[in-house]
C-alpha positions as CSV (number, residue, x, y, z in Angstrom):
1,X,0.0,0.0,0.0
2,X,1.1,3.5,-0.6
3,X,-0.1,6.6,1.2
4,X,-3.4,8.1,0.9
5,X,-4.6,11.8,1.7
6,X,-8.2,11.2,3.3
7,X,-10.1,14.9,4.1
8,X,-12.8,15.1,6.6
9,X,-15.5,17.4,6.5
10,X,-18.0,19.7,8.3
11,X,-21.1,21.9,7.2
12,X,-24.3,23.1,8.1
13,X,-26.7,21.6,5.8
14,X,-30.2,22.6,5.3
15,X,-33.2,20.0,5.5
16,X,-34.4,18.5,2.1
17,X,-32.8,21.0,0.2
18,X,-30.5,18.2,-2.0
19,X,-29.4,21.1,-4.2
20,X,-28.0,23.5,-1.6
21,X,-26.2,20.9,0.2
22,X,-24.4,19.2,-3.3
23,X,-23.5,22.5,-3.8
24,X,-21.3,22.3,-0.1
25,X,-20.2,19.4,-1.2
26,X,-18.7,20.5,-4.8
27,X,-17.0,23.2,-2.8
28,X,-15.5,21.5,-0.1
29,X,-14.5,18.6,-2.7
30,X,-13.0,21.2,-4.9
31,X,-11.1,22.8,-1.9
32,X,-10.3,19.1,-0.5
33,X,-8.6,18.3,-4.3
34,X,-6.7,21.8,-4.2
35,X,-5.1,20.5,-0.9
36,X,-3.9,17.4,-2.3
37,X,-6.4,15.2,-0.6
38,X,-7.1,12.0,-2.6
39,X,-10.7,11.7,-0.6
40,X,-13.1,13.1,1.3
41,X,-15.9,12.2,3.4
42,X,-18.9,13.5,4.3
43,X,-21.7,13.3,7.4
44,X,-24.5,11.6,7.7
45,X,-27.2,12.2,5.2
46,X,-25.1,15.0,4.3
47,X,-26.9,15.4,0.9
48,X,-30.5,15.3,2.2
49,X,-30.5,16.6,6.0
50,X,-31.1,14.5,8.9
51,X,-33.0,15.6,12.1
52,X,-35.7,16.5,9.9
53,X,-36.7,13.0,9.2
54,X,-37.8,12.5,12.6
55,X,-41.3,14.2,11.7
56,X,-41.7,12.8,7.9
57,X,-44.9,10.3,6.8
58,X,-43.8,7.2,4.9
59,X,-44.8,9.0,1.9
60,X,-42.9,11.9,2.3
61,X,-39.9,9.6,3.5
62,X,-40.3,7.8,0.0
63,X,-40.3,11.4,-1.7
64,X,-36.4,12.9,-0.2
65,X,-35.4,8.9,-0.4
66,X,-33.8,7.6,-4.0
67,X,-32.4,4.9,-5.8
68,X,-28.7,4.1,-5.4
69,X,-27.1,4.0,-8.1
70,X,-29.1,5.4,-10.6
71,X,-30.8,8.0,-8.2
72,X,-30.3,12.1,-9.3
73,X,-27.8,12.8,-6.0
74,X,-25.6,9.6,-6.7
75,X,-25.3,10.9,-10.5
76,X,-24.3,14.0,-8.9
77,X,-21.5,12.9,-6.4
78,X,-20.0,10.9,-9.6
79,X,-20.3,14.5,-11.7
80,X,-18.2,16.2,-8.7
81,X,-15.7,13.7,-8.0
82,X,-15.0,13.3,-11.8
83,X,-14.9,17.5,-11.8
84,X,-12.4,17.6,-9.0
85,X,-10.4,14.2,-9.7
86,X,-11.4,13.1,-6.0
87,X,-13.2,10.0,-4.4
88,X,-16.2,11.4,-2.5
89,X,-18.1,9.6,0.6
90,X,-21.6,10.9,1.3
91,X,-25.2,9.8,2.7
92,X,-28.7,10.2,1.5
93,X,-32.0,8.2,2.3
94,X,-32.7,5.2,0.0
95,X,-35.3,3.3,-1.2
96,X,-35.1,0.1,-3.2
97,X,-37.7,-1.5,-5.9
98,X,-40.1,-2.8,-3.2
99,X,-40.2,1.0,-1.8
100,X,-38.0,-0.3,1.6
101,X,-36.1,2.6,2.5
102,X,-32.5,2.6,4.4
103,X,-30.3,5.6,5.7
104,X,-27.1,4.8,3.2
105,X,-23.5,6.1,2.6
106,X,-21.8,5.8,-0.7
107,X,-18.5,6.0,-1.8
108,X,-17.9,7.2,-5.4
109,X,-15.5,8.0,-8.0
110,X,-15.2,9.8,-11.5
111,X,-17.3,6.2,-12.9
112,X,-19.7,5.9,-10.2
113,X,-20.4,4.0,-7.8
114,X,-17.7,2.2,-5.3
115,X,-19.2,1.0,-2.2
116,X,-23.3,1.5,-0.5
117,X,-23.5,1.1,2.8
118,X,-26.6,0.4,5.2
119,X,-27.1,1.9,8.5
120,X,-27.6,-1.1,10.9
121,X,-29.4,0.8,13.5
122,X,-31.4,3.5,12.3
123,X,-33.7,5.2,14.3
124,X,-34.4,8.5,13.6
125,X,-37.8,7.2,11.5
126,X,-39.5,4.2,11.8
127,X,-40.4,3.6,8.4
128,X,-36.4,3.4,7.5
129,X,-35.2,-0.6,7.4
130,X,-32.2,-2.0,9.2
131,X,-29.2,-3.2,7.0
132,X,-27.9,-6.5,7.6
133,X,-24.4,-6.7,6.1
134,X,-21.3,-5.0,6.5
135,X,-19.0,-3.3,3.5
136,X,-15.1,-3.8,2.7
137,X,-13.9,-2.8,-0.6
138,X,-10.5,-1.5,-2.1
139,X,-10.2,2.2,-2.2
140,X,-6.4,3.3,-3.5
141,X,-5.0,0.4,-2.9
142,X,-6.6,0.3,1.1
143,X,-9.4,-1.6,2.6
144,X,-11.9,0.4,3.6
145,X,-15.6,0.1,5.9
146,X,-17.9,1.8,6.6
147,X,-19.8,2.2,10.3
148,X,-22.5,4.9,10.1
149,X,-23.0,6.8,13.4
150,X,-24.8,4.4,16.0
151,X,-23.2,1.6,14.4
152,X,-19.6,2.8,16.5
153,X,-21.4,2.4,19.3
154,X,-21.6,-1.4,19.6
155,X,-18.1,-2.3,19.3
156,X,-18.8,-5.5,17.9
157,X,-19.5,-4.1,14.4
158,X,-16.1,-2.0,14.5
159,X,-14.2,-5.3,15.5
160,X,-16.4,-7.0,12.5
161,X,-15.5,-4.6,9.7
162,X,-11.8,-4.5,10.9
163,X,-11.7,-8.8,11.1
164,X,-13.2,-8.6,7.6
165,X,-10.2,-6.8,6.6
166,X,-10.5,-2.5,6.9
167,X,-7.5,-0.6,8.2
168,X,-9.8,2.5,7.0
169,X,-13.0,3.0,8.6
170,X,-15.5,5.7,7.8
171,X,-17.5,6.6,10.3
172,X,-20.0,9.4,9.4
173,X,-21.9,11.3,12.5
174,X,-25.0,13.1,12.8
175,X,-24.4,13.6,16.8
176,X,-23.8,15.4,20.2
177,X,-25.3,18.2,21.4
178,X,-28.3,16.4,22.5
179,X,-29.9,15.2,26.0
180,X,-29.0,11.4,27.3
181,X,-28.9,9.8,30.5
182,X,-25.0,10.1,30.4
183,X,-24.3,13.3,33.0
184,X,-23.0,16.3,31.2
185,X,-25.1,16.0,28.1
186,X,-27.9,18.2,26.6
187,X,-28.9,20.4,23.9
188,X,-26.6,23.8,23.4
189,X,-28.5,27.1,22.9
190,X,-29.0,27.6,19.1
191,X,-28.7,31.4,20.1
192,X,-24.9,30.8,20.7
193,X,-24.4,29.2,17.1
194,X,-26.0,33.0,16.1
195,X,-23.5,34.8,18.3
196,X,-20.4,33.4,17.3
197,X,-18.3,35.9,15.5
198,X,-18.9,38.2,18.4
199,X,-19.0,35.4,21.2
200,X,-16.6,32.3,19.8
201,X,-15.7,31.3,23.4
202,X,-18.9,30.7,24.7
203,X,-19.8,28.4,21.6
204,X,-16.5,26.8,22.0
205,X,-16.9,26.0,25.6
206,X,-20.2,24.4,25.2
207,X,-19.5,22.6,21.9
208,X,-15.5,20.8,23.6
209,X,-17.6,20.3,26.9
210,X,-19.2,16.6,27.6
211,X,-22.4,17.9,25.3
212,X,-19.7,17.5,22.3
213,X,-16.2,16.4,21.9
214,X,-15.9,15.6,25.1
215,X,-18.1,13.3,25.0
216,X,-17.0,11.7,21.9
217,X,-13.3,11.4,23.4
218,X,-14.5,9.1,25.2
219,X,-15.1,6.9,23.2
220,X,-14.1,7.5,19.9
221,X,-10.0,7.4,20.3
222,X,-10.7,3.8,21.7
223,X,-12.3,2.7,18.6
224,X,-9.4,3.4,16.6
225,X,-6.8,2.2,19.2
226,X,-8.5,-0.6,19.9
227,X,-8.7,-1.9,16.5
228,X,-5.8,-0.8,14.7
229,X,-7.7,1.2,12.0
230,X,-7.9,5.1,10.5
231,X,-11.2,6.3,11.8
232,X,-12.4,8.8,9.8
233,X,-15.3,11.1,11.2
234,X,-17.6,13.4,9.5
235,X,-20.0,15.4,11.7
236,X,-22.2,18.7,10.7
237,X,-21.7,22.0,11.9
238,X,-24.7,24.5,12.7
239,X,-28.1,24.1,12.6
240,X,-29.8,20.8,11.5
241,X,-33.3,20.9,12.0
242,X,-33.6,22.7,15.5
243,X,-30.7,21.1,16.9
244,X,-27.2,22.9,16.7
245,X,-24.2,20.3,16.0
246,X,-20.4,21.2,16.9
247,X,-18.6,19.5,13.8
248,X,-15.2,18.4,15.2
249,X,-14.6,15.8,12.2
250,X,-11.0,14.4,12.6
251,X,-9.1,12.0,11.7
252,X,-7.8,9.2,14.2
253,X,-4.8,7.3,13.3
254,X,-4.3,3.3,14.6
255,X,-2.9,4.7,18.1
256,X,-5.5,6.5,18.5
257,X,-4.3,9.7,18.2
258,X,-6.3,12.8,16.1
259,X,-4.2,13.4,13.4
260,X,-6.3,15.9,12.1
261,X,-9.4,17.8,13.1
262,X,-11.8,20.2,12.2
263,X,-11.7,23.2,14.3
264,X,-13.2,26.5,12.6
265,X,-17.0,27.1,13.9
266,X,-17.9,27.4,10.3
267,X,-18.0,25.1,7.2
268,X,-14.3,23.3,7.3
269,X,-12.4,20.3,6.0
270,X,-9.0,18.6,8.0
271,X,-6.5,16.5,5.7
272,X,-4.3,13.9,7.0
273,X,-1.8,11.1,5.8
274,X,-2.4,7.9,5.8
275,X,0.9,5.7,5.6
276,X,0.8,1.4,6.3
277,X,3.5,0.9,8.3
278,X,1.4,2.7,11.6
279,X,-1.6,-0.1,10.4
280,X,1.4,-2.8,12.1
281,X,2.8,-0.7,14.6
282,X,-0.2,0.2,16.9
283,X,-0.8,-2.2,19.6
284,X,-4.2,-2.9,18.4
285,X,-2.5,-5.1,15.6
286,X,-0.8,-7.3,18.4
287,X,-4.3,-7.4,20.0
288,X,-5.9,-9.0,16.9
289,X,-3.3,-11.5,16.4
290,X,-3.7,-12.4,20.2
291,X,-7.1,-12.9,20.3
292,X,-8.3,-16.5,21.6
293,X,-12.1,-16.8,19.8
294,X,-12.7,-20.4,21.3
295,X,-12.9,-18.7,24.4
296,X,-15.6,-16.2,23.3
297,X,-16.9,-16.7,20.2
298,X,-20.3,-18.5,21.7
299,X,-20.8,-15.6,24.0
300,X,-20.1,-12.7,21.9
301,X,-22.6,-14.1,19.1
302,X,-25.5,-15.4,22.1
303,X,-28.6,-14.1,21.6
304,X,-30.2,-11.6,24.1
305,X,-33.4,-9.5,25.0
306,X,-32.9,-6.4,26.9
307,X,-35.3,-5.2,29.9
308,X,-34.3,-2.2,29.6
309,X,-35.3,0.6,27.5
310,X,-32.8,1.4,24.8
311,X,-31.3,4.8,24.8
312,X,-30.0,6.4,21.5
313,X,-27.2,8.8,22.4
């Protein structure tokens, strides 16, 4: 394998409006290509919106959902990456032939389609199916997943895609900022997001506190460490629907560390280097390669039914 420059990105995007936020995503590709960066990835339903969903009929669902490939916004994606020479990672809402619908992330290049991915564990509307595979596929000469938002937060399916082969996985967010049982979380004031070229330091505070990336240090870092891989998240910035995000899309290398991270409160994109030889020299790789399954395997795949209500952070 040979290096790779992987950007992440961060923007506000605007519910349903597929045109606007395309538009974000030419620009930031363009600027992404300009930098030298060989791909870029985007958030969660970064070309449709997200928190809107929550409120949307099964026929309006159908209406912002499309076929992959052959769907307008995929056609689109393959337009800009051919325009700007660069691979580009994105999500949208899907619907197949039978009109079952699926939160997806593509990958594509200048001929189309590389890789779809289904979210395993959507929630944010109940007429949107589960998925029920995981994705690896070659991207530059580098195995790559994909693990949208929730998804990270069973560590089974990181460990899954990474045993399947990924030393690159994309993990796009639509998250933090938001209430939870977990102490230190909530919503931040969206009046702050308005303030913030006169007041940056109070948006700052509230978006690195445990409502946002400190939160997601938590966790996040471990992911990476754990397993030996390039994380690669993508989180908007601003307003989406009535809840304010805080960005921080960053790169993780295989120790875990943030390599590089978005850090303007504003649109944004952070570039980093990916070389192999860290992929072998992190002490998740020794982990894999100790592993005894015989000892587990039954237990990690048993069966179980929870009594207790689940909570989606």
């Amino acid at each position: 394998m040979e290096n790779i420059k992987v950007a992440t990105a961060q923007f506000e995007n605007r519910s349903g409006d597929k045109e606007y936020n395309l538009e974000m995503i030419r620009k930031l590709s363009a600027d992404a290509a300009a930098k030298g960066a060989q791909v870029i990835a985007f958030h969660e339903c970064s070309v449709t919106g997200y928190t809107f969903a929550r409120h949307l009929s099964r026929e309006q669902m159908l209406d912002v959902s499309e076929m992959i490939p052959d769907g307008p916004s995929v056609q689109a994606l393959t337009n800009i990456a051919r325009e700007n020479q660069i691979v580009i990672l994105a999500g949208l809402f899907e619907k197949d032939a039978d009109e079952k619908m699926y939160k997806a992330y593509v990958c594509v290049d200048e001929s189309g389609l590389v890789a779809k991915y289904r979210k395993l564990h959507p929630f944010i509307n109940p007429h949107l199916t589960p998925g029920d595979s995981y994705v690896v596929f070659d991207l530059l000469g580098w195995k790559c997943g994909i693990l949208i938002c929730y998804d990270n937060n069973i560590i089974e399916n990181v460990r899954a895609t990474k045993l399947l082969g990924a030393d690159i996985i994309f993990m796009p967010h639509v998250t933090m900022c938001t209430p939870s049982t977990r102490p230190g979380a909530g919503f931040v004031d969206p009046a702050l997001w308005l303030n913030r070229e006169s007041d940056p330091t109070s948006l700052r505070q509230e978006f690195d506190s445990l409502k946002g990336r400190g939160w997601l240090m938590k966790w996040l870092p471990a992911r990476a460490y754990d397993n030996a891989v390039y994380a690669v998240f993508s989180n908007p910035i601003g307003m989406d629907d009535n809840q304010l995000k805080n960005g921080c899309s960053m790169i993780l290398d295989p120790f875990g560390d943030i390599i590089a991270e978005c850090r303007e409160l504003d649109n944004d994109i952070a570039i980093a280097t990916f070389t192999p030889e860290k992929l072998e020299q992190a002490g998740g790789s020794r982990y894999l390669k100790a592993r005894r399954p015989e000892l587990y395997a039954e237990t990690i795949g048993k069966s179980h039914v929870s009594e207790q209500k689940v909570v989606w952070l």
